[in-house]
Legacy VTK file of the C-alpha trace (Angstrom):
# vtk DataFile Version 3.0
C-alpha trace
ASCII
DATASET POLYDATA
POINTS 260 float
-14.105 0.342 -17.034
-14.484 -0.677 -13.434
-13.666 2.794 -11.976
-15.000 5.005 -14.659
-15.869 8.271 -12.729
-14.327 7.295 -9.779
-11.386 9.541 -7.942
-8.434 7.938 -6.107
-5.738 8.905 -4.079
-3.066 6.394 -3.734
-0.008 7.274 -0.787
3.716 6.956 -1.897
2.744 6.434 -5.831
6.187 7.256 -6.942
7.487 4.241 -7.236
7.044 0.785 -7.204
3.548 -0.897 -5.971
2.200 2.684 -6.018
3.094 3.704 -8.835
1.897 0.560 -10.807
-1.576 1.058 -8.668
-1.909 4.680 -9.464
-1.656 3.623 -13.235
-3.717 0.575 -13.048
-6.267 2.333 -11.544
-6.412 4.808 -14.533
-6.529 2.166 -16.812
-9.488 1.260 -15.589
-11.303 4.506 -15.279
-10.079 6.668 -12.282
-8.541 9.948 -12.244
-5.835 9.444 -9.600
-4.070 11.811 -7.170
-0.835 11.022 -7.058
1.028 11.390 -3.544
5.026 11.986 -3.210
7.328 12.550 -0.617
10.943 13.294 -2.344
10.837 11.724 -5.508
8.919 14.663 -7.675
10.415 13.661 -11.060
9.137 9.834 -11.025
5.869 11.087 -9.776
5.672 13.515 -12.760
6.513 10.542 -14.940
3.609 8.686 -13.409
1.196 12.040 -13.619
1.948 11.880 -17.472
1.501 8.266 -17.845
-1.922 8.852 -16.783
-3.286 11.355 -18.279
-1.912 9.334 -21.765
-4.546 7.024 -20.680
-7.080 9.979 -20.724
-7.611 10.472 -16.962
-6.895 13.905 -14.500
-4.164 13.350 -12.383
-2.248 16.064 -9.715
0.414 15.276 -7.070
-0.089 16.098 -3.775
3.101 16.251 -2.212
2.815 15.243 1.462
5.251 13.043 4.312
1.906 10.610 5.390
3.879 10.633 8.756
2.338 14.511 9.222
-1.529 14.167 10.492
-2.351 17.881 8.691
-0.217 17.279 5.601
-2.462 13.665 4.816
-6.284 15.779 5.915
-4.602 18.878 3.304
-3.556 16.239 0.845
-7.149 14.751 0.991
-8.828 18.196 0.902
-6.614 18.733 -2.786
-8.092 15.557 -3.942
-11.673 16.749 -3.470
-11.719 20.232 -3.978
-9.466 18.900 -7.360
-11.786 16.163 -8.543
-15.248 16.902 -6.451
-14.922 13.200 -4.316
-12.882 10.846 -2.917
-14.143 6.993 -3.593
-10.822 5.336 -3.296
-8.145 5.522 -1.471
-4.896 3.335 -1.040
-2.493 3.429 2.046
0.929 1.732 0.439
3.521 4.768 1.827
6.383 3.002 3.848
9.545 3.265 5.156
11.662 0.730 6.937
15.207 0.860 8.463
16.729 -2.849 9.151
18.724 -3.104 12.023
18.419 -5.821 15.094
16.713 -4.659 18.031
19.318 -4.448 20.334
21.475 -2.017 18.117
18.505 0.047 16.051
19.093 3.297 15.839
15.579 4.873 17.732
15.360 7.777 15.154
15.020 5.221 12.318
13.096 3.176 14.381
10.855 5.999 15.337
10.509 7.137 11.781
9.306 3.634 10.467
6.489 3.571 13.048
5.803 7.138 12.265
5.450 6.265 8.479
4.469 2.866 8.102
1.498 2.758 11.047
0.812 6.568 11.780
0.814 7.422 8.309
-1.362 4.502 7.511
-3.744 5.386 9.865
-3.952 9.191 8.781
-4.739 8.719 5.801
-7.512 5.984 6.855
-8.588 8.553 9.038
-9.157 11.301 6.713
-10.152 9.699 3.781
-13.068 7.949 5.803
-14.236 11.128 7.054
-14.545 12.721 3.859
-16.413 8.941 2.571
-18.522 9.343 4.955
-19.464 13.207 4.533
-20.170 12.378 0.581
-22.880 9.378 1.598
-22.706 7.240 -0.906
-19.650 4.738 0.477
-16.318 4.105 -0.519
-13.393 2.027 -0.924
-10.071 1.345 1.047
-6.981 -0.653 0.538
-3.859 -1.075 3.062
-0.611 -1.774 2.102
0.426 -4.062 4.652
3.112 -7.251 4.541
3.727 -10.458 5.716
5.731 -8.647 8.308
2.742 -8.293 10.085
2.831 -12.203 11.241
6.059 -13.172 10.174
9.256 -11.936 13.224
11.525 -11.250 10.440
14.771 -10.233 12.279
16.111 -6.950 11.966
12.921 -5.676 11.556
11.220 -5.333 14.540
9.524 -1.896 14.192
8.479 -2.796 10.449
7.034 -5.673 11.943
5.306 -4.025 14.876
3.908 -1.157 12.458
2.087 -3.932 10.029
1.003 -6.046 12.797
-0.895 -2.847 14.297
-2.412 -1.948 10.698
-3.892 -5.018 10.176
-6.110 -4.702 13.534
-6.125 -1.193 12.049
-8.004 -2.024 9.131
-9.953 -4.926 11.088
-11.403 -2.413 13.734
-12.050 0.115 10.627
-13.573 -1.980 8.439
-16.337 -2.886 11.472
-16.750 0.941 12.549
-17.403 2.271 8.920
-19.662 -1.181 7.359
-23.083 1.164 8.349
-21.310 4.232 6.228
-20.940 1.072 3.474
-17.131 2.076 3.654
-15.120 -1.286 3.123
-11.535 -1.313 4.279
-9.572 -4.086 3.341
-5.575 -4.931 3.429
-2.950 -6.496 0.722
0.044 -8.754 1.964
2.436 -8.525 -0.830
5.280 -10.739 -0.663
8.904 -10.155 -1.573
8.701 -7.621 -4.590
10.900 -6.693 -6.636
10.884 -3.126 -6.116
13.456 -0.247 -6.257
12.849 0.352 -2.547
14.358 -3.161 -1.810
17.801 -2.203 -3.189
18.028 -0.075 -0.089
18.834 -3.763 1.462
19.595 -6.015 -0.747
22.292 -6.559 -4.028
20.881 -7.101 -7.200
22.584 -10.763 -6.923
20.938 -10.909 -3.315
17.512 -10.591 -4.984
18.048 -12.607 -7.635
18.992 -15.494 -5.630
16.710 -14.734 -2.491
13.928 -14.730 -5.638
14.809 -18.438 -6.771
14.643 -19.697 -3.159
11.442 -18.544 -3.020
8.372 -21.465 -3.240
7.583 -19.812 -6.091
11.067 -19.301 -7.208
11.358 -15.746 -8.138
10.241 -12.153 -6.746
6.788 -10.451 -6.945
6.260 -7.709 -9.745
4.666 -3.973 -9.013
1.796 -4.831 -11.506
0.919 -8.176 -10.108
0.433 -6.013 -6.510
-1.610 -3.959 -8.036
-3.894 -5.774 -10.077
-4.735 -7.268 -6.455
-5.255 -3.565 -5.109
-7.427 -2.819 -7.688
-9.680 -5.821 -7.640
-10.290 -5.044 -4.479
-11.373 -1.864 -4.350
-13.470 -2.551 -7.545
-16.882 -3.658 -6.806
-16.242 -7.348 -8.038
-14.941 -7.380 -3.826
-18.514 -5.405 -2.785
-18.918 -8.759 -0.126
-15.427 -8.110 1.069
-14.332 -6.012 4.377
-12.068 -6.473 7.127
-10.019 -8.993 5.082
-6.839 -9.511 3.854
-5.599 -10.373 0.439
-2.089 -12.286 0.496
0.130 -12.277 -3.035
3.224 -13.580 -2.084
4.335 -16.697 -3.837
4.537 -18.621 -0.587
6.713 -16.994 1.165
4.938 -17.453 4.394
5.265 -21.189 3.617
8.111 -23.175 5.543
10.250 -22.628 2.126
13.226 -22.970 4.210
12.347 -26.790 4.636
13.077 -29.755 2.080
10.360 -28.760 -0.142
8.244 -32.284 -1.466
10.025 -34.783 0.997
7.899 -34.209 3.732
11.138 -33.468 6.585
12.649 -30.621 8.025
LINES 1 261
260 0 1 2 3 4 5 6 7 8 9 10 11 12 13 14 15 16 17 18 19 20 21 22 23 24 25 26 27 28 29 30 31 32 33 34 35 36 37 38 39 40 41 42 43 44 45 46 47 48 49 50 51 52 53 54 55 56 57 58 59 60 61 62 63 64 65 66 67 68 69 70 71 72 73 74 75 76 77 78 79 80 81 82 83 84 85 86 87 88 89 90 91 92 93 94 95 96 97 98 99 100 101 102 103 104 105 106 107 108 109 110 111 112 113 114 115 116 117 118 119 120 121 122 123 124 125 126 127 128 129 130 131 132 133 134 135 136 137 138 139 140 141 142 143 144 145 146 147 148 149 150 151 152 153 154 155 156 157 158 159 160 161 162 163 164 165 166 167 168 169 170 171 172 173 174 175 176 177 178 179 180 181 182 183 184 185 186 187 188 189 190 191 192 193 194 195 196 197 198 199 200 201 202 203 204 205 206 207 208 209 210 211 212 213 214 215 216 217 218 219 220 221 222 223 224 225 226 227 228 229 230 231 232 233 234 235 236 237 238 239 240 241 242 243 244 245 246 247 248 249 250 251 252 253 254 255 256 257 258 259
């Protein structure tokens, strides 16, 4: 198993990409902490589906937007398993409204989550990489968002465009510590998280527009994560990994006839 004696800690691993990562990741060897905001029950369910799998798992209950709450949440990790050789950033929040009328709480609070929190955990999970000596492994969460204006959401945007350089300028000031820091652009996935937007007939047919004519699954996210934090991607830092079935293709054009 590629992570077999290996501790994790993956952010917002309740649901969705998380949770599929948190599980993949035992699968493969790792005892996993499991972080939560709100949703305790689902992250119990993932807790037990990995210690079916024969692996230690806690929660660590923690809003990633609080700089002490993500450096206490890594401190349970190690003082739980001993180390911390992985850790994923996917915790994320996101209100959609256009610029002009967002309201600046909601706004506020997706920067606060999505980049802050990102970079918190970064933060403190490098430092404690670094204290151990012997390296380490780290995967961002970030989107297509980061390149792509999507209207209505301009702070979502903002927050993955600035993790990206995040994880660029990290990836070059930890290489010495042999700390790699990579990001993930997952594409439209069908996730629970996405029903906060969309209608289940919204997604089906937004899916089949799609180049690849259907949305992203959890496990296909995380299989990515995974790989890349294994060390079959030991040659690979500061880089991004895109899954995302072409959306950032000019789908919107008459596919195959060569016009606009």
């Amino acid at each position: 198993m590629k992570f077999e004696g290996k501790n994790a800690l993956v952010t917002g691993a309740s649901l969705g990409i998380g949770r599929s990562t948190a599980i993949d990741l035992a699968r493969q060897g790792a005892n996993v902490a499991i972080n939560f905001r709100s949703h305790r029950d689902q992250a119990e369910e993932v807790k037990a589906e990995i210690e079916k799998l024969g692996r230690k798992a806690i929660l660590v209950q923690a809003d990633v937007a609080d700089q002490a709450a993500v450096e206490a949440m890594v401190a349970t990790t190690v003082a739980t398993f001993g180390s911390l050789d992985c850790f994923v950033s996917n915790a994320a929040y996101s209100d959609r409204q256009l610029m002009i009328d967002a309201d600046m709480t909601g706004f506020r609070r997706t920067i606060d989550v999505t980049m802050w929190g990102a970079f918190y955990g970064v933060r403190a999970s490098a430092q404690q990489m670094v204290s151990q000596g012997k390296g380490g492994s780290i995967v961002v969460v970030s989107s297509p968002h980061a390149v792509l204006a999507i209207p209505t959401a301009m702070a979502y945007n903002m927050a993955k465009a600035a993790i990206d350089h995040m994880v660029r300028t990290a990836a070059i000031e930890l290489a010495t510590h042999r700390i790699r820091v990579n990001s993930v652009h997952p594409g439209w996935i069908d996730t629970p998280g996405e029903r906060k937007f969309f209608t289940e007939e919204q997604l089906r047919v937004g899916g089949q527009n799609l180049p690849w004519g259907r949305l992203g699954k959890p496990d296909e996210i995380a299989g990515a994560i995974t790989f890349v934090l294994s060390n079959a991607c030991d040659y690979m830092t500061g880089s991004t990994l895109s899954i995302e079935g072409g959306v950032g293709l000019p789908w919107w054009s008459d596919r195959g006839s060569g016009e606009m």
